[in-house]
N, C-alpha and C positions, 0 to 999 in steps of 0.2 A: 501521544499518538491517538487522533481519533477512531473509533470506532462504527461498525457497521452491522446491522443487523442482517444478516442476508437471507433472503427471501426467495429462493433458486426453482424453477419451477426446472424442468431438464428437458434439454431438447438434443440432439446429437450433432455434432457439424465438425466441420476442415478447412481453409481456407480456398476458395471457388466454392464457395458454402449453396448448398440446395436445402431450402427451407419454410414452410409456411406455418399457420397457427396452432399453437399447442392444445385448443380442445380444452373442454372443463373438466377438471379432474373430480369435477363430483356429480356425473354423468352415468349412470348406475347402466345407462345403455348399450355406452360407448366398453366402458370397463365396468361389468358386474362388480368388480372387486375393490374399486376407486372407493366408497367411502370407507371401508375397511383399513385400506394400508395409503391410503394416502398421494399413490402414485397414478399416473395414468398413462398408455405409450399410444403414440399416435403418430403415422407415417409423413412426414413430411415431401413437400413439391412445393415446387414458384423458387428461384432465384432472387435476390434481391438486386437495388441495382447496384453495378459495379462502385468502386471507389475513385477520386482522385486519380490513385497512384503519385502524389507527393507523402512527401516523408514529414509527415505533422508530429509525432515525436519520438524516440525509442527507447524501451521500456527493456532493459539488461539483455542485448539483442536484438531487439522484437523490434522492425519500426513498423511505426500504425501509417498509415497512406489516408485515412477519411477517419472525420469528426463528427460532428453535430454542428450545424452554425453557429455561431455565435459562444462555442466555450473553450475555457483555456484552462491549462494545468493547474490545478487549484494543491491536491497533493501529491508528491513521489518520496515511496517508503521503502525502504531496505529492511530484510526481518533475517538475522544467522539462526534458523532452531532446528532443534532435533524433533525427530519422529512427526512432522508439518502433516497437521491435518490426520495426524495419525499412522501416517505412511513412515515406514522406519526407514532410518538412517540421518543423516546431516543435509539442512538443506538452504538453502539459499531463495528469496524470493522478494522480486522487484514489483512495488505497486503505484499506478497513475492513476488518478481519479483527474476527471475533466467537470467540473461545474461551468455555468453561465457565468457567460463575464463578467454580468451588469450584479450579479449578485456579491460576486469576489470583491472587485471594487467597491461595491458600497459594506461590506467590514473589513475590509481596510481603510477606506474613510471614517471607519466607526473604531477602527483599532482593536477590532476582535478579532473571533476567529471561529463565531459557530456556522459554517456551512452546512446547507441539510444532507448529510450522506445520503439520503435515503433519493435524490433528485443528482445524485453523480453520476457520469460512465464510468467504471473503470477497466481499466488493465492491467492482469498480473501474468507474470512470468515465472514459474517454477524452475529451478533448476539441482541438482545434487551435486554438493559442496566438491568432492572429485567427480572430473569431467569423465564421463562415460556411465554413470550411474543410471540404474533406470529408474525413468518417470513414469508414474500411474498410466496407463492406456485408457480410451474411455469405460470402459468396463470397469476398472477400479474406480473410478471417478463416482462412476453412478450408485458402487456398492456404498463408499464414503457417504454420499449425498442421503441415500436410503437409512444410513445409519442415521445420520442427525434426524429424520424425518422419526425415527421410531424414537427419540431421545425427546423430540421436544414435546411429548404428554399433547399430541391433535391441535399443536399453537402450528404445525407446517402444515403444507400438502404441494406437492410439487407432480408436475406433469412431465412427461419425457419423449423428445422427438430425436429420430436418428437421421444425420445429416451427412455431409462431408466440406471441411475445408482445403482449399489446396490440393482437393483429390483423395485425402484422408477420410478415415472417420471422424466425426464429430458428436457431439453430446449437448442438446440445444435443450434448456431447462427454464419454466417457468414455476415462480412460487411464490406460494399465497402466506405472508405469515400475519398471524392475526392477535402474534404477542411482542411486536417488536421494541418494544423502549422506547426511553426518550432518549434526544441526544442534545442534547441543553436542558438544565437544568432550569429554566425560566420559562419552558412549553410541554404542553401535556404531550405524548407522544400519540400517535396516528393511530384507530382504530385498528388497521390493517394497512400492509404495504406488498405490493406485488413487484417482483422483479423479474428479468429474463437474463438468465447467463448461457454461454457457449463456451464450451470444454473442447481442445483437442491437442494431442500430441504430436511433435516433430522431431523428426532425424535430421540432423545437421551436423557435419563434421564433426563425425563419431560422437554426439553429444544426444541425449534426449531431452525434448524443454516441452514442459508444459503451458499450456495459452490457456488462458481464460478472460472473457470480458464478460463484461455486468454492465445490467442499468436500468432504469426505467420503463424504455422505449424499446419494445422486440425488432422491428425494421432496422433500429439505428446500431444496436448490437449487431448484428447480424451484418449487415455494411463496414461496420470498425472491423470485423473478424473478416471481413471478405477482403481486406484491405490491407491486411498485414502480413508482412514479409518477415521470417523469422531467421537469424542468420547465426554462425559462432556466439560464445560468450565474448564477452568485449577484455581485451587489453589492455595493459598500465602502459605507462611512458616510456623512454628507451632505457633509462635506468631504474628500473622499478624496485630495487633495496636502496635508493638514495632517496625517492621520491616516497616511501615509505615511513624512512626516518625521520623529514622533516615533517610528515603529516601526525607525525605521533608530539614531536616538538610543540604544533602547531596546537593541538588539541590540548595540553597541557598549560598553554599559555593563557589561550581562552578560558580556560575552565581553574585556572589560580585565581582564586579574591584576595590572595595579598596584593596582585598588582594594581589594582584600583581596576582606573580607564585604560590602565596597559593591556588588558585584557583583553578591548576591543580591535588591536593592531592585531589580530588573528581570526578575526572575523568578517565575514563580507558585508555588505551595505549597511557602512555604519552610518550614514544617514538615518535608517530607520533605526535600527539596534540602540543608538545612541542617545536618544532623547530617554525613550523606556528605561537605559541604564544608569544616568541621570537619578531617573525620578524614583529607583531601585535603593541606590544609595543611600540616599533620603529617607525613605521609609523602612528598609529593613538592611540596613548596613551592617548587618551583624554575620544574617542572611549571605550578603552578597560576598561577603569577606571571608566565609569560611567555605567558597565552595573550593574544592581539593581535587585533584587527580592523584587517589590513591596507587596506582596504579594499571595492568594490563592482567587480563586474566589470562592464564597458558596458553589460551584457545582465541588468544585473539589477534586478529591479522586483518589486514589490509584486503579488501572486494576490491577490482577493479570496474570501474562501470563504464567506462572511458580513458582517452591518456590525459584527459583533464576534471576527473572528476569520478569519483573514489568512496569508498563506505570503511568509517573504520569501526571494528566491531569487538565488542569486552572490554571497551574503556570502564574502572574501576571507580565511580567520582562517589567523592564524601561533602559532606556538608556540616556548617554547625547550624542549629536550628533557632532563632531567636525565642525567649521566653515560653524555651520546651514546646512550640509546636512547629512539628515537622512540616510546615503550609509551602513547600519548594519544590510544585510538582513532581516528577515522574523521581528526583531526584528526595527529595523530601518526605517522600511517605514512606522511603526505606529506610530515615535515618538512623530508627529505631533497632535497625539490623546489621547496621554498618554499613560498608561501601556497597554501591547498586552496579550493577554490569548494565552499562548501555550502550549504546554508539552513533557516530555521527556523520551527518555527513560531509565530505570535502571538497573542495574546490580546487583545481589548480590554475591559478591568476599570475598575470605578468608578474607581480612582488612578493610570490609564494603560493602555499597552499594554506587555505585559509577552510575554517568551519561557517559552511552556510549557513546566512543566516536564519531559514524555515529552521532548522535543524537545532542552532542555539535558543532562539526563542521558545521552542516547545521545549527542551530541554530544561530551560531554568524557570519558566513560566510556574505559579505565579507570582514570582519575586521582578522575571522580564517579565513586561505586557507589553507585547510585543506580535506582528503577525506570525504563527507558526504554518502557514502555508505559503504556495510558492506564487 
């Protein structure tokens, strides 16, 4: 899974979001206190303009109504972890990132997959693994965000506007990080990268969800969050202990290298999958034939994200690793420890439910090469 440096300056919002510019947090006028701590708070006014109102995608609940022109789902990540972001308990949380299209397309013509995170929208959805738990309010949010600000040694500085979405409170944040990494290993990383996110929280059928978008562009943030409609968590199929079973079948099959190319009759677009698996064979057949599905770890269960389309999560996979180096991404660098907890995502298609294939590609990457986004 790729990573993101995030760079949050803080502004407050809700969906009907009321909002304008965050003000420079190193403004000794504005805030005495701003080069000190880092933060700045400044009152927000101006509306953006309204959205669509079509349903461009939904994000575990969440549909988004307005985009940016021109871009399209590059990734959607599912993450089960404890204590998220520091916040305790069990949590659940759904992520979309939107790049330029002209960009996706040309490494998928190139048959990579380094996209600039630092040039994406994205969208996350928080949720608590049992329905009714509570989610951070913006207040907690902002404490969180202040934390990392005191943690990163004066590489952050983030500003903070209070808003509202939907009527709510919101938490509109801009942030300066001036240590962010690289994220390819072939380019030097960016001196500094600034981004703007909006935080706020919803009640929906007894449920609290957390919203947050991010991106580059403060206007076009601020538009995707004005624009989103956030509704229940989403539902399984009408048999959801059958359709479960076969999803765990299904993930077991893809992920056995004794079956050769049997493997790929559980996976989606093998068109693309299939050349990459081919050419896997070949070079690291050792590799490919010892990946394993050790198992399910106690805690692992089926997310439902949809009735066609599913997270399943504490799959157990083992690997043997050819001439003792573990080089079998996410899968590989653990083989030293035994089975790795991972999970995946699923489909469900007229001839089953099958492991997408963004999902298997980053998965066995770099044994697939293969595209790991969508």
């Amino acid at each position: 899974m790729r990573t993101r440096s995030k760079l949050t300056l803080t502004c407050a919002l809700a969906v009907a979001l009321t909002v304008t510019a965050c003000g420079s947090t190193a403004d000794p006028a504005v805030n005495p206190s701003a080069a000190a701590s880092g933060t700045l708070d400044v009152t927000a006014t101006g509306p953006p303009t309204p959205g669509s109102g079509d349903v461009l995608a939904v994000v575990y609940g969440a549909k988004v109504g307005w985009l940016p022109d021109g871009v399209a789902l590059s990734w959607d990540t599912f993450d089960a972890r404890e204590n998220l972001y520091g916040f305790p308990g069990s949590w659940y949380r759904q992520t979309a990132s939107f790049h330029a299209g002209v960009d996706i397309r040309r490494e998928l013509d190139a048959g990579g997959s380094a996209l600039d995170p630092y040039a994406a929208h994205e969208v996350e959805v928080l949720r608590t693994r049992e329905p009714g738990g509570a989610v951070p309010d913006v207040d907690a949010w902002r404490a969180h965000l202040d934390a990392e600000v005191a943690a990163a040694a004066g590489t952050l500085t983030r500003a903070y506007e209070q808003a509202t979405v939907g009527g709510g409170p919101a938490l509109l944040t801009r942030t300066v990080n001036t240590a962010p990494g690289s994220w390819t290993g072939d380019k030097p990383p960016p001196a500094e990268v600034v981004d703007h996110s909006v935080y706020w929280r919803v009640e929906t059928a007894g449920d609290q969800v957390g919203v947050k978008v991010t991106g580059p562009d403060r206007d076009a943030v601020l538009r995707i969050a004005e624009s989103m409609t956030v509704g229940a968590r989403p539902t399984g199929p009408s048999a959801p202990d059958d359709a479960a079973a076969r999803i765990r079948a299904s993930v077991q099959t893809a992920l056995d290298g004794s079956l050769g190319e049997g493997m790929l009759d559980a996976v989606t677009e093998i068109d693309v999958v299939g050349p990459a698996f081919d050419a896997a064979l070949v070079a690291h057949p050792a590799a490919v034939r010892g990946l394993t599905v050790a198992g399910f770890d106690p805690a692992s269960e089926v997310v439902w994200l949809g009735t066609s389309s599913a997270e399943l999560v504490g799959i157990l996979v083992d690997v043997v690793a050819e001439h003792g180096d573990p080089g079998v991404g996410a899968i590989g660098r653990h083989v030293a420890g035994g089975p790795v907890t991972t999970s995946a995502r699923m489909m469900g298609l007229a001839d089953g439910w099958k492991v997408a294939r963004e999902s298997y590609c980053g998965l066995t990457f770099p044994v697939l090469v293969c595209p790991a986004f969508n």
